[in-house]
C-alpha positions as a Markdown table, in Angstrom:
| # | Residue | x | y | z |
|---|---|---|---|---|
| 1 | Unk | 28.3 | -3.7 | 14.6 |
| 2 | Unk | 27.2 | -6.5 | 12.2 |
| 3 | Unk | 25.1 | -8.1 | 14.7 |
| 4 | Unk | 23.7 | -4.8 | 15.5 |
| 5 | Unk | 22.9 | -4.7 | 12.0 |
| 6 | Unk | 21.0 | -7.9 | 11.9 |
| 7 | Unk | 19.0 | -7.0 | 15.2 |
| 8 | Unk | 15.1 | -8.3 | 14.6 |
| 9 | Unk | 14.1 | -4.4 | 15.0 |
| 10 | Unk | 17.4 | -3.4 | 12.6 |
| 11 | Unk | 15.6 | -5.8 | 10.2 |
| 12 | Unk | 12.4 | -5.3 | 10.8 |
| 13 | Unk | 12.9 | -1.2 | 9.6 |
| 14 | Unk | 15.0 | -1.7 | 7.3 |
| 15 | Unk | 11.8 | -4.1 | 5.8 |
| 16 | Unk | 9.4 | -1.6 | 6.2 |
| 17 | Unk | 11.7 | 1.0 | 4.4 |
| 18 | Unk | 12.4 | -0.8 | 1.6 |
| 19 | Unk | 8.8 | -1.5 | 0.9 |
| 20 | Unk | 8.0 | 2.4 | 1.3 |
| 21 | Unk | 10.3 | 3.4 | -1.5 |
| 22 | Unk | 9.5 | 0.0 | -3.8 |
| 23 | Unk | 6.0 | 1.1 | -3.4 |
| 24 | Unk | 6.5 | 5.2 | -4.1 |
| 25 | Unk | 8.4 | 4.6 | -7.4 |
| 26 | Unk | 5.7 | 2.1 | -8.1 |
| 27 | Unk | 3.3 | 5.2 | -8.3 |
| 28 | Unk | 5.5 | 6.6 | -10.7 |
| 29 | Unk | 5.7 | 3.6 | -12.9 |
| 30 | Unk | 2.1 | 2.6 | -13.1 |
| 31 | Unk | 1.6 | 6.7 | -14.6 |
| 32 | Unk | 4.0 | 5.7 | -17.3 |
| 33 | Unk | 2.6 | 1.9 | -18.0 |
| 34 | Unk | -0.8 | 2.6 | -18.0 |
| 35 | Unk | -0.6 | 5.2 | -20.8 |
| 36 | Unk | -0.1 | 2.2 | -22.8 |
| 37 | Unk | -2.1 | -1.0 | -20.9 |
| 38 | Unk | -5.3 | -0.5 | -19.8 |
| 39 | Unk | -5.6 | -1.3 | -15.9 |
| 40 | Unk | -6.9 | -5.0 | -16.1 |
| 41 | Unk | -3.9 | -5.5 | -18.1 |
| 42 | Unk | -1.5 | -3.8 | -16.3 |
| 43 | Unk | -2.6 | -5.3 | -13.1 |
| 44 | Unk | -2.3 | -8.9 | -14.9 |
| 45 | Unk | 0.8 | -8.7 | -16.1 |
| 46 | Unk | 2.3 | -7.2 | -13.1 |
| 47 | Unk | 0.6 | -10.2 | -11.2 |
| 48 | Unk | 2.3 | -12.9 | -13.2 |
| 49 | Unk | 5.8 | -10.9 | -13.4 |
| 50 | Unk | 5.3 | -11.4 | -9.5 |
| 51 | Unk | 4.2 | -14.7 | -8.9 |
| 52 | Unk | 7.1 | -15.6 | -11.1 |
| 53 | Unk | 9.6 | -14.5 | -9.1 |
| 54 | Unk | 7.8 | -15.1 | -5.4 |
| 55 | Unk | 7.1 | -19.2 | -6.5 |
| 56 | Unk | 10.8 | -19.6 | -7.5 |
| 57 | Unk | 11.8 | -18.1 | -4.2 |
| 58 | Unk | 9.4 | -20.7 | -2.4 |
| 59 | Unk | 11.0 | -23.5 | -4.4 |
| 60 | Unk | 14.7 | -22.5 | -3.4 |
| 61 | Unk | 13.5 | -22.2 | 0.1 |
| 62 | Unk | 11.6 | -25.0 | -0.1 |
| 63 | Unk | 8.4 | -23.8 | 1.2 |
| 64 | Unk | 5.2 | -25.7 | 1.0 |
| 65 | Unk | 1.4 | -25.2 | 1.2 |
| 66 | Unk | 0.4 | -22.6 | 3.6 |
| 67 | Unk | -1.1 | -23.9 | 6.9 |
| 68 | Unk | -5.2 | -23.7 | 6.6 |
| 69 | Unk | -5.5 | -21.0 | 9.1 |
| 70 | Unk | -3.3 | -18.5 | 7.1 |
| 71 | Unk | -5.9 | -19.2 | 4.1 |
| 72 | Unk | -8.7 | -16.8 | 5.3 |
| 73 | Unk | -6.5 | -13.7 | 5.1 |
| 74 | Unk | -4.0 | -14.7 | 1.9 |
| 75 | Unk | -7.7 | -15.7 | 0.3 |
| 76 | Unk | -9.1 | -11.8 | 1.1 |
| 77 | Unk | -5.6 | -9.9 | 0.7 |
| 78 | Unk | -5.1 | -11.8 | -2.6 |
| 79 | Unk | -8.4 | -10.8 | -4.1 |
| 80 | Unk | -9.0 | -7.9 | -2.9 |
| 81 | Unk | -5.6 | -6.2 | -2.5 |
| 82 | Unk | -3.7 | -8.0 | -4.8 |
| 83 | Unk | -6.1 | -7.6 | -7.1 |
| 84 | Unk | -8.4 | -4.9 | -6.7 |
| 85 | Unk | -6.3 | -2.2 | -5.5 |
| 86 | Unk | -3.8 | -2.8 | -7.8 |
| 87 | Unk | -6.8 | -2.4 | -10.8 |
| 88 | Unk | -8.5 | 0.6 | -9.1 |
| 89 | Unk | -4.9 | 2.2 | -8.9 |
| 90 | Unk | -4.5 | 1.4 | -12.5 |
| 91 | Unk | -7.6 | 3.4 | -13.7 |
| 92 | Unk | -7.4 | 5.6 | -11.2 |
| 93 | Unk | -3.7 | 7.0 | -12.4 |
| 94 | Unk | -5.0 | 7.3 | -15.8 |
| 95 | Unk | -7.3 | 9.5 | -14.7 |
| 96 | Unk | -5.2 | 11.8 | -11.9 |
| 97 | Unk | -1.1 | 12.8 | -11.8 |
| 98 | Unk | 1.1 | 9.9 | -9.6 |
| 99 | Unk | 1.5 | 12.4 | -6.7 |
| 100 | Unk | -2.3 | 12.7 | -5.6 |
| 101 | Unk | -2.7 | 9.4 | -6.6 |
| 102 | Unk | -0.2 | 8.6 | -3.8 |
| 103 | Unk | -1.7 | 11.6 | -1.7 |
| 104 | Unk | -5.0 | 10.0 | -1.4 |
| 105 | Unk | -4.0 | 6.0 | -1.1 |
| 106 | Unk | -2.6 | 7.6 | 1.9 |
| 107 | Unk | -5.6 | 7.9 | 3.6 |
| 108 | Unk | -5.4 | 4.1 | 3.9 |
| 109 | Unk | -3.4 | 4.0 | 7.2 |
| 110 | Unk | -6.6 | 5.6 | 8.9 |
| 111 | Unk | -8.8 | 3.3 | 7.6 |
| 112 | Unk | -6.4 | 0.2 | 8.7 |
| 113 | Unk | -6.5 | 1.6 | 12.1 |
| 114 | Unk | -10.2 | 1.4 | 12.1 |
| 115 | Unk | -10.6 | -2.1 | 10.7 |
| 116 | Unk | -7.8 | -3.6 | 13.0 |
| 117 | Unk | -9.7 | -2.1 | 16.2 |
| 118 | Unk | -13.1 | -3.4 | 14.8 |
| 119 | Unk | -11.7 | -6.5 | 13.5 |
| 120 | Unk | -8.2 | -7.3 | 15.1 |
| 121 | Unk | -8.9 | -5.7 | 18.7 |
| 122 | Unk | -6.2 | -3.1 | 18.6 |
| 123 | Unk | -7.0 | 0.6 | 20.4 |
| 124 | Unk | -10.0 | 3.0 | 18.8 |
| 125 | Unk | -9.0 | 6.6 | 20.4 |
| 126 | Unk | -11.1 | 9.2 | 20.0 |
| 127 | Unk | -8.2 | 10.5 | 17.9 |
| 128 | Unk | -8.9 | 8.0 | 15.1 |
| 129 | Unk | -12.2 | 9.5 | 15.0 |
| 130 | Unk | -10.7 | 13.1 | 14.7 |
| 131 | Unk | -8.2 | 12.4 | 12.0 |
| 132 | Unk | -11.1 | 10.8 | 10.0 |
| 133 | Unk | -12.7 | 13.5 | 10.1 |
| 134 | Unk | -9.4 | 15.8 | 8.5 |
| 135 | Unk | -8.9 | 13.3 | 6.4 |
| 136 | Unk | -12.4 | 13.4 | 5.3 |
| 137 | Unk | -11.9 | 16.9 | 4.7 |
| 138 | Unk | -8.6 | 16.3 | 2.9 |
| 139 | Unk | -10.3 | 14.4 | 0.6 |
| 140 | Unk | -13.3 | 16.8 | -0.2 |
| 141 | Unk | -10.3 | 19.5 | -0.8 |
| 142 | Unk | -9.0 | 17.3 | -3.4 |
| 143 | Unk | -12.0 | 16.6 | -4.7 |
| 144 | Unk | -13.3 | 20.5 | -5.1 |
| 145 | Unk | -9.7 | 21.1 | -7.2 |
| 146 | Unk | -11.5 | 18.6 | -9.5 |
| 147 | Unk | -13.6 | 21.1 | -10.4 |
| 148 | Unk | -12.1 | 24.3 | -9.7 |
| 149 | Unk | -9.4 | 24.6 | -12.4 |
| 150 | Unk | -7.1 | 23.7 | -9.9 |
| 151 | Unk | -6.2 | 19.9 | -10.4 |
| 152 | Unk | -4.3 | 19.9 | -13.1 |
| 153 | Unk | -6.0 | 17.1 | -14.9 |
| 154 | Unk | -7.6 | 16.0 | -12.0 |
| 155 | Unk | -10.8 | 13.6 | -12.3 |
| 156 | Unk | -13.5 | 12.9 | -10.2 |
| 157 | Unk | -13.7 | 9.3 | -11.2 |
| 158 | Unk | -9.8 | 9.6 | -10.4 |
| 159 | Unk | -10.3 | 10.1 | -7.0 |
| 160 | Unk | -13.1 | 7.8 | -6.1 |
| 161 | Unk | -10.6 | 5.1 | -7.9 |
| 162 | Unk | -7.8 | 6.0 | -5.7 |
| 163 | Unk | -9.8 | 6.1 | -2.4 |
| 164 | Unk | -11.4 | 2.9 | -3.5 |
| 165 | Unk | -7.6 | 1.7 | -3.6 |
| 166 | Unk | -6.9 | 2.5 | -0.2 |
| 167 | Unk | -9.7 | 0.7 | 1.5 |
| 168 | Unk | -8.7 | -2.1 | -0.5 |
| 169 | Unk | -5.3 | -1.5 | 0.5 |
| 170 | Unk | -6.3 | -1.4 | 4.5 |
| 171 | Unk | -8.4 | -4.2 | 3.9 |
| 172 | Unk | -5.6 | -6.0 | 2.8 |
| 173 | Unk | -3.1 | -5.2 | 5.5 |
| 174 | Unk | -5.9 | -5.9 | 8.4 |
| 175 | Unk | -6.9 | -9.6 | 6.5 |
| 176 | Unk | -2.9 | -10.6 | 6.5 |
| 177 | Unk | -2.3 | -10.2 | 9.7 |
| 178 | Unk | -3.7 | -13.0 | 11.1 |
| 179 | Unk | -2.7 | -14.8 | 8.2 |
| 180 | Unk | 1.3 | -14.4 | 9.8 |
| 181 | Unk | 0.4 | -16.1 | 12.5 |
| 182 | Unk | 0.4 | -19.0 | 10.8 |
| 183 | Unk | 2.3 | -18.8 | 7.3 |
| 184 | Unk | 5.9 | -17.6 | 7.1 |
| 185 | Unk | 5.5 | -13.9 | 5.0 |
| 186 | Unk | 7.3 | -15.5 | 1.7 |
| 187 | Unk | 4.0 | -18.2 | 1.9 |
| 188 | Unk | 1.5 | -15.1 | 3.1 |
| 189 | Unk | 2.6 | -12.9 | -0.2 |
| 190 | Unk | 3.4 | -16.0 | -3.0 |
| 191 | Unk | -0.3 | -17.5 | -2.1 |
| 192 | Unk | -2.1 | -14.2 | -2.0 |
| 193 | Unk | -0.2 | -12.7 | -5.0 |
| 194 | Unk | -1.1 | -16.2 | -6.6 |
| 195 | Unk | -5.1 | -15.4 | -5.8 |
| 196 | Unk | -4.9 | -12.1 | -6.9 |
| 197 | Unk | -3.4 | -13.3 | -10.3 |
| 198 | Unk | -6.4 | -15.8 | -10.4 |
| 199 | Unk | -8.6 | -12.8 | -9.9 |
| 200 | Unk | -7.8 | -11.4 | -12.9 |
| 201 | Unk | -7.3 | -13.6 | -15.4 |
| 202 | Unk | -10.2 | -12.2 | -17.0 |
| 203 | Unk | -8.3 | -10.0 | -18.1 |
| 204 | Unk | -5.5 | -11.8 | -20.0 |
| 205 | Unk | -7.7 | -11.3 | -23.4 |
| 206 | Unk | -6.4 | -7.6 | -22.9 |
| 207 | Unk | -3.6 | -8.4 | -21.9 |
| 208 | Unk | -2.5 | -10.7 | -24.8 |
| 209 | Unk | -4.2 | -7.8 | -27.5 |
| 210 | Unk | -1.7 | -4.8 | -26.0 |
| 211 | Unk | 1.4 | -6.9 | -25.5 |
| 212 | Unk | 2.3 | -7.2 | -29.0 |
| 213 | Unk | 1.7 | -3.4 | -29.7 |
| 214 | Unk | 3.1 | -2.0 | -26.4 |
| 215 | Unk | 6.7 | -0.1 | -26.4 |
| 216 | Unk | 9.8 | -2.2 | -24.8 |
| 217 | Unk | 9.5 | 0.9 | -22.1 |
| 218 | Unk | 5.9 | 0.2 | -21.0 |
| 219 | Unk | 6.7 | -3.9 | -20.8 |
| 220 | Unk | 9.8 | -2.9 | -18.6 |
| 221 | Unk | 7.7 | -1.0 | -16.3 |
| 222 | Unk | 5.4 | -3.9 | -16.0 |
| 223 | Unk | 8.1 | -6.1 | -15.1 |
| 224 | Unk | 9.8 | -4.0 | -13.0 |
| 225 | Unk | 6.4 | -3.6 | -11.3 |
| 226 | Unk | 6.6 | -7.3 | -10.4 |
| 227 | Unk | 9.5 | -8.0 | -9.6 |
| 228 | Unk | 10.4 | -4.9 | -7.3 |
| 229 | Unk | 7.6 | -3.3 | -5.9 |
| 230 | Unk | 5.0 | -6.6 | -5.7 |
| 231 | Unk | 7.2 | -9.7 | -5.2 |
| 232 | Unk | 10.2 | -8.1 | -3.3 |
| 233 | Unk | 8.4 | -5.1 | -1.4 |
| 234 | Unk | 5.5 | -7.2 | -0.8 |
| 235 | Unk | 7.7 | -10.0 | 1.2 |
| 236 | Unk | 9.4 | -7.5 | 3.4 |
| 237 | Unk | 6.5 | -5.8 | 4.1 |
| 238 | Unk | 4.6 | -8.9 | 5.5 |
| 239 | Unk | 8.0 | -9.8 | 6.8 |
| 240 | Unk | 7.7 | -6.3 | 9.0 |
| 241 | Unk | 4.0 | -6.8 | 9.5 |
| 242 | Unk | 4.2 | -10.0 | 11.1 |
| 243 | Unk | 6.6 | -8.1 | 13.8 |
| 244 | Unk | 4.7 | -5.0 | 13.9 |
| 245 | Unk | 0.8 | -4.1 | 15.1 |
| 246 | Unk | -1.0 | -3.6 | 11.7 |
| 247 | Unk | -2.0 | 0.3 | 12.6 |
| 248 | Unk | 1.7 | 1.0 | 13.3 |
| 249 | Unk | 2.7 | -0.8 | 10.1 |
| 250 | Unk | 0.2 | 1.8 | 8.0 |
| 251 | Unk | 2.4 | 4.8 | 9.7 |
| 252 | Unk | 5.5 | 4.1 | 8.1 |
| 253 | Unk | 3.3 | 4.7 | 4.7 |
| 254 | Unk | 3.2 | 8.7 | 5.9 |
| 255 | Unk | 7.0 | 9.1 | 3.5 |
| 256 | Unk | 5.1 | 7.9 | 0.4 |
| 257 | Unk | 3.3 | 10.8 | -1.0 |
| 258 | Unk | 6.3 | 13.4 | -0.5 |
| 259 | Unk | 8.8 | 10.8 | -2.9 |
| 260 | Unk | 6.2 | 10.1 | -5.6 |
| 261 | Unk | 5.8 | 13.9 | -6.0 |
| 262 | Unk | 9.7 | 13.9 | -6.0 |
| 263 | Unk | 9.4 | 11.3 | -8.6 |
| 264 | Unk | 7.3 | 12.2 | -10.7 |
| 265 | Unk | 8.5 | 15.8 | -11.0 |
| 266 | Unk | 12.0 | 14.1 | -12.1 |
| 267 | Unk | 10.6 | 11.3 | -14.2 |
| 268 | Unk | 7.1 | 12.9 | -15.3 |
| 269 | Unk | 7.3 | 16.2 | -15.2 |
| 270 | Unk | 4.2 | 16.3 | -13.1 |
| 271 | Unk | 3.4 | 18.2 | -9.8 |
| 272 | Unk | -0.6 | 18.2 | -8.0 |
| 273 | Unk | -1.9 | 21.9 | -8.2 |
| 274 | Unk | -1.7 | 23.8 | -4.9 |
| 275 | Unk | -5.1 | 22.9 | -4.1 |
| 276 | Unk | -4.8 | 19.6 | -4.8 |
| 277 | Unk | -1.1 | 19.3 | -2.1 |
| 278 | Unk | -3.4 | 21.4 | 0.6 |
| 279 | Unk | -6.1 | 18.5 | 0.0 |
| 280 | Unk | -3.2 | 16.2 | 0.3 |
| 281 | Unk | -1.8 | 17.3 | 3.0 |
| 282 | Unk | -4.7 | 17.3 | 4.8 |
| 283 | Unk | -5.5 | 13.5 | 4.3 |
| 284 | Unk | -1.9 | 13.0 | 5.7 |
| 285 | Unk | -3.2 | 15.4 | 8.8 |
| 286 | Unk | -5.7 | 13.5 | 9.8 |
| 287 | Unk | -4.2 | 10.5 | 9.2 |
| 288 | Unk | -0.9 | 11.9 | 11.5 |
| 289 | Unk | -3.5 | 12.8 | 14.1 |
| 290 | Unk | -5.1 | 9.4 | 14.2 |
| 291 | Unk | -1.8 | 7.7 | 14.9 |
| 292 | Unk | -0.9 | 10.1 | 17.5 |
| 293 | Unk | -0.6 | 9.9 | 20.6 |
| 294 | Unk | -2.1 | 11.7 | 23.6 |
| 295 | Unk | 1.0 | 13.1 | 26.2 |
| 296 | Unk | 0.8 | 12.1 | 30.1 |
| 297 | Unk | 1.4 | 14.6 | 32.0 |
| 298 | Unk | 2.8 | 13.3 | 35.1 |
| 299 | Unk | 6.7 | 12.1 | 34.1 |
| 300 | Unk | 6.4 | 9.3 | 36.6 |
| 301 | Unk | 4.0 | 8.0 | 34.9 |
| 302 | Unk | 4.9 | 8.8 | 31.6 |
| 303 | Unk | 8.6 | 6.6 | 31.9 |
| 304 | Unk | 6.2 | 3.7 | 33.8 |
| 305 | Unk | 4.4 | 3.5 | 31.1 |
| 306 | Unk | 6.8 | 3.8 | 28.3 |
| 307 | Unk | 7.6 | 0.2 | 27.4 |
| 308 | Unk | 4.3 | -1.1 | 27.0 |
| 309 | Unk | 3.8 | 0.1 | 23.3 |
| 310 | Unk | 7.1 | -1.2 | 22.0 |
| 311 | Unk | 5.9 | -4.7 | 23.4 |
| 312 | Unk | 2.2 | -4.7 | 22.7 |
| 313 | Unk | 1.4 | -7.1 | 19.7 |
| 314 | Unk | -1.4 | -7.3 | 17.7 |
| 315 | Unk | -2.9 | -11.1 | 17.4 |
C-alpha cells in the first residue's frame, strides 16, 4: 500500500490537488487582504513572503543556479505570472466578489490549450475552437450582469482585470513548461517567483506606507498567501506540470470556482448573482468542451487506441 501511495502518478495527483485547493482559498484571501493593501502591495508582499520560504528550501536541498535553458520560461512565467496576474488579480478582486473572480480566471485552461498547440505543438481540435467560443459567451454573460443589476457589485474594470489574469496565468503555465525540461520544479518556481518579486519592487514604496497601518488579519493573509498558496502550491504544481502535458494540467483547474464560492460564502459572506454563476458556468462550459474528447465509435479501435494519451508528453 505505501509504495502504491508513492507511485509517480499517486504523486503526481496528489500535486495537482494540493495546488487546486492552495490556490481556491487563495481567492478567498486576496478579497479579505486587499480591502486593506492596494494590489501592487499585496502582490509585493506576497512575493517576498514566498521567495522567503522557496530560497530556504533550495538551500536545504542544496539547489544551485538554474541551467540556462530553463531561463527563457522562469524569465516570462516570473514576470508575467508571478507578477502580473497576481497584480491584475489584486485589483481585479477589489473590484468583483472571490467567486467570479475565480469563475472567470477559469477561462485560462482554454487559452493554455491554445498557446501550447501554437507554441508547444500539442493537439488544436476543432473543439478548442468551440469551447472558445462558449467561453466567449460565458464571459459576455458575466459581463451584461455588470450592468444589469444583477452582479452584485460586479465591475466592468473587474472583469477585464480578471480575464487579463487568466491569459497571464496560461501564459505562464505554457512559458514553464519547457523551462522543466531543464530545471528541477523547486529551481523553475524559486527563480521565477524571484523575477516576479523583482517585477514589482516598484511597488515597495506602497508597500512600506500600508504595512505599518494594516490590521494583524490583513498581514496574516499576506503571509499566508506566500507561504501556502505561492511557495508551496506553486512547487507542486510545477512538480505535476513537468509530468503532465500543459493543456491537461489547466483541466484539473475546472474544481476551483465551485470551492471559492464555497469559501467565500463561509468566510465572506459573498455569493455571484444568478446571472453572474450562468456566466460562470458558461466559461467552465466551454472550457469543459475544449478539453473533451471526441468518442470512437468502433470499440476495437477505441481499446487500440486507449493508451496513447496517458503516454503522450508534451516537450
Amino acid at each position: 500500500m505505501s509504495s502504491r501511495l508513492r507511485s509517480p502518478g499517486v504523486l503526481t495527483a496528489g500535486a495537482a490537488t494540493f495546488s487546486v485547493f492552495a490556490w481556491a482559498s487563495a481567492f478567498v484571501s486576496v478579497r479579505s487582504a486587499g480591502a486593506v493593501y492596494s494590489p501592487g502591495a499585496l502582490a509585493l508582499g506576497r512575493l517576498l513572503a514566498a521567495s522567503l520560504v522557496l530560497f530556504l528550501l533550495v538551500a536545504i536541498r542544496r539547489e544551485g543556479l538554474p541551467p540556462r535553458g530553463a531561463w527563457r520560461g522562469i524569465l516570462v512565467s516570473g514576470v508575467v505570472w508571478f507578477g502580473g496576474y497576481m497584480v491584475a488579480l489584486n485589483w481585479g478582486e477589489r473590484l468583483v466578489d472571490a467567486g467570479t473572480a475565480a469563475l472567470l480566471v477559469n477561462v485560462g485552461p482554454i487559452l493554455m490549450a491554445l498557446l501550447a498547440a501554437r507554441l508547444l505543438g500539442e493537439a488544436l481540435p476543432p473543439r478548442l475552437l468551440a469551447g472558445m467560443a462558449v467561453s466567449f459567451g460565458g464571459a459576455v454573460v458575466v459581463g451584461l450582469s455588470t450592468s444589469s443589476g444583477q452582479g452584485g457589485g460586479t465591475s466592468l474594470l473587474g472583469v477585464v482585470l480578471c480575464l487579463l489574469a487568466a491569459v497571464a496565468y496560461a501564459t505562464g503555465v505554457v512559458a514553464q513548461k519547457p523551462a522543466l525540461a531543464y530545471g528541477t520544479p523547486l529551481q523553475v518556481t524559486a527563480y521565477s517567483c524571484l523575477i516576479g518579486t523583482v517585477a514589482c519592487l516598484p511597488f515597495a514604496g506602497q508597500l512600506a506606507t500600508e504595512l505599518p497601518k494594516a490590521p494583524t488579519s490583513a498581514t496574516l493573509n499576506m503571509l499566508y498567501l506566500g507561504v501556502v498558496p505561492t511557495a508551496l502550491a506553486f512547487t507542486t504544481w510545477t512538480y505535476a506540470l513537468a509530468r503532465t502535458p500543459a493543456g491537461k494540467m489547466g483541466a484539473t483547474t475546472y474544481a476551483v470556482p465551485a470551492i471559492v464560492v464555497l469559501l467565500s460564502w463561509l468566510f465572506l459572506d459573498e455569493v455571484p448573482a444568478w446571472l453572474t454563476l450562468l456566466g460562470g458556468a458558461l466559461c467552465l462550459a466551454g472550457v469543459a468542451v475544449s478539453r473533451s474528447r471526441p468518442s470512437r465509435a468502433p470499440a476495437s479501435q477505441a481499446a487500440a487506441s486507449e493508451p496513447a494519451p496517458e503516454s503522450a508528453d508534451a516537450p
